[in-house]
Backbone bond lengths (Angstrom), bond angles and torsions (degrees), N, CA, C in turn:
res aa  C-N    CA-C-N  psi(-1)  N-CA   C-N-CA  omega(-1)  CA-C   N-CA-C  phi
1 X - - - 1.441 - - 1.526 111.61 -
2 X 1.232 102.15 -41.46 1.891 99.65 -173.44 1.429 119.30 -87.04
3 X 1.594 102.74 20.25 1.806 111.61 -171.10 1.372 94.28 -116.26
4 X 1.640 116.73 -12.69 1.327 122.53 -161.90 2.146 89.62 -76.27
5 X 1.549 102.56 -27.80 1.288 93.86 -171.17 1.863 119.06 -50.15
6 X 1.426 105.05 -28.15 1.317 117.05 -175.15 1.284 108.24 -51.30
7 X 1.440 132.92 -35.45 1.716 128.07 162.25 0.786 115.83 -32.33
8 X 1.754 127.09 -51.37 1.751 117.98 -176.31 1.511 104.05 -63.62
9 X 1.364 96.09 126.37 1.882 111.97 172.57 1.073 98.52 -66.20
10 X 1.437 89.17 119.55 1.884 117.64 146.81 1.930 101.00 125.02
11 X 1.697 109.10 -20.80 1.566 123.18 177.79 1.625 93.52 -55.77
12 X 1.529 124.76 119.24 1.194 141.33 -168.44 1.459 103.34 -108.73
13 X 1.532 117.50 -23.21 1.637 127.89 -174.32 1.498 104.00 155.62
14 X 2.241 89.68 147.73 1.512 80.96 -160.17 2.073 71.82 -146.20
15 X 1.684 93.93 157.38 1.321 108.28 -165.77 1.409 100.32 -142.97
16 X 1.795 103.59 135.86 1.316 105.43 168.56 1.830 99.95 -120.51
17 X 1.350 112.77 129.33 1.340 152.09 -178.39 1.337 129.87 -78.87
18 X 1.483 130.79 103.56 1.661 130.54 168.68 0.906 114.18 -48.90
19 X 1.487 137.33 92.44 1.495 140.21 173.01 1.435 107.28 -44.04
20 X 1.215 135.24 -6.58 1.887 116.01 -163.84 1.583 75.72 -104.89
21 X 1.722 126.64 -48.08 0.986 96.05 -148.74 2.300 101.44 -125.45
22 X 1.204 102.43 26.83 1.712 96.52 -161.73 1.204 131.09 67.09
23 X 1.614 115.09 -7.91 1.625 100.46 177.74 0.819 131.40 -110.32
24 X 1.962 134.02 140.96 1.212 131.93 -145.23 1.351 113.45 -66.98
25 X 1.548 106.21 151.82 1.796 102.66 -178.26 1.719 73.42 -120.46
26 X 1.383 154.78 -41.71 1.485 117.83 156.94 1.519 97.45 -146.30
27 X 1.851 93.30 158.85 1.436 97.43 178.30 1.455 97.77 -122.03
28 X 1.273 125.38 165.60 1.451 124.09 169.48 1.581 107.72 -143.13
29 X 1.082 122.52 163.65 1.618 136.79 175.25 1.683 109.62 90.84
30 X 1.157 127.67 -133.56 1.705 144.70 -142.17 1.691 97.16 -130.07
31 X 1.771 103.22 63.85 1.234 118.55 158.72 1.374 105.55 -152.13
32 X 1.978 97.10 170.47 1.501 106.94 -170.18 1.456 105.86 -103.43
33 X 1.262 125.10 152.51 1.258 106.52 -178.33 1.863 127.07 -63.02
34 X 1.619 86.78 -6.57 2.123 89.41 167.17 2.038 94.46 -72.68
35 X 1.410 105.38 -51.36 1.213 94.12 -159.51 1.696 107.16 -74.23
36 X 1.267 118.83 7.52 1.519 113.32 173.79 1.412 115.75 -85.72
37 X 1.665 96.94 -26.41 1.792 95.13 171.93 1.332 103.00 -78.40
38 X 1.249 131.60 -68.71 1.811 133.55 173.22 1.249 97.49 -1.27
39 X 1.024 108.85 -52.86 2.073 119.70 -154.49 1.606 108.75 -66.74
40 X 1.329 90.90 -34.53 1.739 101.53 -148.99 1.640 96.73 -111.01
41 X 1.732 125.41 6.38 1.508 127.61 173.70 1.636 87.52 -117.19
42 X 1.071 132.50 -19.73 1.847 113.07 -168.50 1.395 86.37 -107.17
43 X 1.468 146.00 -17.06 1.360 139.67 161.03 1.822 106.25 -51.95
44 X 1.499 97.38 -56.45 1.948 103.19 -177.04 1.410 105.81 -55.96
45 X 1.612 121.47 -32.27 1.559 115.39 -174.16 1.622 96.49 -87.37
46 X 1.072 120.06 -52.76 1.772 101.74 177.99 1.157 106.09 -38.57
47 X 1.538 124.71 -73.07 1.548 110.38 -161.55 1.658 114.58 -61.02
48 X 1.271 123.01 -17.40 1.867 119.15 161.55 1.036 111.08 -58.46
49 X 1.339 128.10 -64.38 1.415 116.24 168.69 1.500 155.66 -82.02
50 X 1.742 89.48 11.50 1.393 105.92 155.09 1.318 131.99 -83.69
51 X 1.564 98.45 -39.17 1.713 116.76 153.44 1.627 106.34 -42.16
52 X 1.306 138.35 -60.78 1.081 130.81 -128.86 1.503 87.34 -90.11
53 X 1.249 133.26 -64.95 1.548 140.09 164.92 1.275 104.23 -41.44
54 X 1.230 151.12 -59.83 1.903 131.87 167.89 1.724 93.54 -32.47
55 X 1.554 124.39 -40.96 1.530 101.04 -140.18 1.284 98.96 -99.10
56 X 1.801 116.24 -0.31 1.458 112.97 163.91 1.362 131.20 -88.16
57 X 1.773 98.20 -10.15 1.382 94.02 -172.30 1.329 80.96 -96.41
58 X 1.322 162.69 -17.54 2.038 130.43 -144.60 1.775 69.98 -83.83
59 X 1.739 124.87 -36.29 1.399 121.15 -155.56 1.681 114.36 -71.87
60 X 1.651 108.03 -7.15 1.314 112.32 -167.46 1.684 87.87 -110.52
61 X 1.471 138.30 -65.77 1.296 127.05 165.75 1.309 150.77 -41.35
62 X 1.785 97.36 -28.65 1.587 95.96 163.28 1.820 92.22 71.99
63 X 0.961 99.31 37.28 1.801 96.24 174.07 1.481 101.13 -157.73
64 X 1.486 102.19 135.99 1.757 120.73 -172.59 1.110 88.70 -78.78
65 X 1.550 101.22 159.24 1.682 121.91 169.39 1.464 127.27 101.52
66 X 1.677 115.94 14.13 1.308 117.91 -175.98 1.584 121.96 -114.28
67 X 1.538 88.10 3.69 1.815 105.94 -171.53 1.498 101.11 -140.96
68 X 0.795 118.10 131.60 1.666 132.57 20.54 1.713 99.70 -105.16
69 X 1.626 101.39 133.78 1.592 97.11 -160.62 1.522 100.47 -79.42
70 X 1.036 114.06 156.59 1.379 133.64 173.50 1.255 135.81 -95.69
71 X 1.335 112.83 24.38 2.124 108.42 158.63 1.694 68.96 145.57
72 X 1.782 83.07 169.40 1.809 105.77 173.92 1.764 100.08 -141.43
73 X 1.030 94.53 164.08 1.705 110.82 151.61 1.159 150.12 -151.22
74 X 1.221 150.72 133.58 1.066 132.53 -145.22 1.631 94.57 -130.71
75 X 1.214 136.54 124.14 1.600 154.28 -127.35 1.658 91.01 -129.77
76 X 1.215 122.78 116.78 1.675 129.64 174.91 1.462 90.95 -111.35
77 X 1.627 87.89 169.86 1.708 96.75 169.86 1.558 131.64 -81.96
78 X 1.476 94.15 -6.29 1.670 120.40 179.56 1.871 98.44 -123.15
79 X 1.268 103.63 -42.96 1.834 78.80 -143.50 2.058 81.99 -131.52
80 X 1.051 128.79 144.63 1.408 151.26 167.99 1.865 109.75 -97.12
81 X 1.409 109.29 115.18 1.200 105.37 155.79 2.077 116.34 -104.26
82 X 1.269 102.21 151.91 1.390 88.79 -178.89 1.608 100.71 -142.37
83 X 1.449 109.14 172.90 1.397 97.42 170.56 1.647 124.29 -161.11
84 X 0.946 112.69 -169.78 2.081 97.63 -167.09 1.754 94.93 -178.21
85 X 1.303 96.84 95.30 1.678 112.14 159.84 1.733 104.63 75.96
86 X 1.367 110.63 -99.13 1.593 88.74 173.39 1.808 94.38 -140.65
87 X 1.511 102.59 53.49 1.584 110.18 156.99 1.206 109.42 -130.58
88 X 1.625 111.28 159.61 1.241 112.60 -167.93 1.581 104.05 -150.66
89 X 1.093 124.80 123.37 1.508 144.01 165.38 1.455 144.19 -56.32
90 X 1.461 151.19 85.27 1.404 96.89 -176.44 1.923 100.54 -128.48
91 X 1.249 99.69 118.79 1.749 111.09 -174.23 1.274 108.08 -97.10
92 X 1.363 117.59 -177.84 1.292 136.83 -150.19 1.363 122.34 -119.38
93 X 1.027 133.90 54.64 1.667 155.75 179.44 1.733 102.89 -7.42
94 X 1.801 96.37 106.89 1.112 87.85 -175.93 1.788 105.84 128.70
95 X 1.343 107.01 -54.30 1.345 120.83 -175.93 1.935 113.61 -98.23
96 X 1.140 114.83 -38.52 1.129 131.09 -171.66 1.472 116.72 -89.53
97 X 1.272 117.63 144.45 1.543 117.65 -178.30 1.750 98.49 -104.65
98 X 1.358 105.50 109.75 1.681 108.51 176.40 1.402 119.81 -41.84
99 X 1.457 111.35 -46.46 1.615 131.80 -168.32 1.866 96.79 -69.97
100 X 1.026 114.05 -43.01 1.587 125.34 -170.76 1.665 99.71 -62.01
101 X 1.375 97.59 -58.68 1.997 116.65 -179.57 1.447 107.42 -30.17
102 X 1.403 93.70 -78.64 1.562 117.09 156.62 1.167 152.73 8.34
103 X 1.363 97.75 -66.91 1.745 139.02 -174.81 1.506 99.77 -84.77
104 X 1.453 110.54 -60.49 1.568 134.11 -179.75 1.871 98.46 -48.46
105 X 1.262 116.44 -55.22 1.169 109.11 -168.45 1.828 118.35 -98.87
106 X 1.283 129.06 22.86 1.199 153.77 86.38 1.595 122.57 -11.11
107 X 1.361 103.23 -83.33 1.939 118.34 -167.95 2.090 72.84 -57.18
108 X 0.642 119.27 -59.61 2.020 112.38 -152.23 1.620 95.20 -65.17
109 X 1.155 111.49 -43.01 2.034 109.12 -173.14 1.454 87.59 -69.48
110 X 0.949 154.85 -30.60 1.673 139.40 -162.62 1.679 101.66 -84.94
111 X 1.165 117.71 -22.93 1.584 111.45 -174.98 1.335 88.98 -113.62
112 X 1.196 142.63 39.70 1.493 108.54 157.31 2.050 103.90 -150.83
């Protein structure tokens, strides 16, 4: 199912991640298996510290609705990594629809 993501044009490789510990339980597409762990331990630290900044601001605004955050991304000048629960993306700037990426890796974190 999570290789199926590679259909969306421009998805270059996509990784699902051991939340306790960062390491891949599978990667698929145009990586090595060094760079599938890389992928799948700086994916586990994005989402820690995206969590942790959602959980300072609902604490600094005083306004519901910022936790538990829901995916990150980080925007290159060539290549976009993004991510959603314990999957992780990285497409091709230019080719790929972010919102589509997104959505896709959503629909895959809900079934697994």
């Amino acid at each position: 199912m999570l290789n199926e993501l590679l259909d969306i044009k421009g998805v270059l490789a996509v990784a699902h991640f051991r939340e306790e510990t960062g390491d891949p339980w599978q990667v698929h597409g145009e990586l090595s298996e060094t760079d599938g762990r890389r992928l799948s331990r700086l994916a586990l630290d994005f989402k820690r510290m995206t969590q942790g900044y959602a959980d300072q601001l609902a604490l600094f605004v005083g306004q519901p609705g910022w936790t538990p955050a829901n995916g990150w991304i980080v925007h290159g000048d060539q290549r976009t990594v993004c991510g959603m629960s314990s999957m992780v993306a990285v497409i091709q700037n230019g080719e790929a629809n972010l919102t589509e990426v997104m959505k896709a890796l959503a629909d895959e974190s809900f079934y697994t």
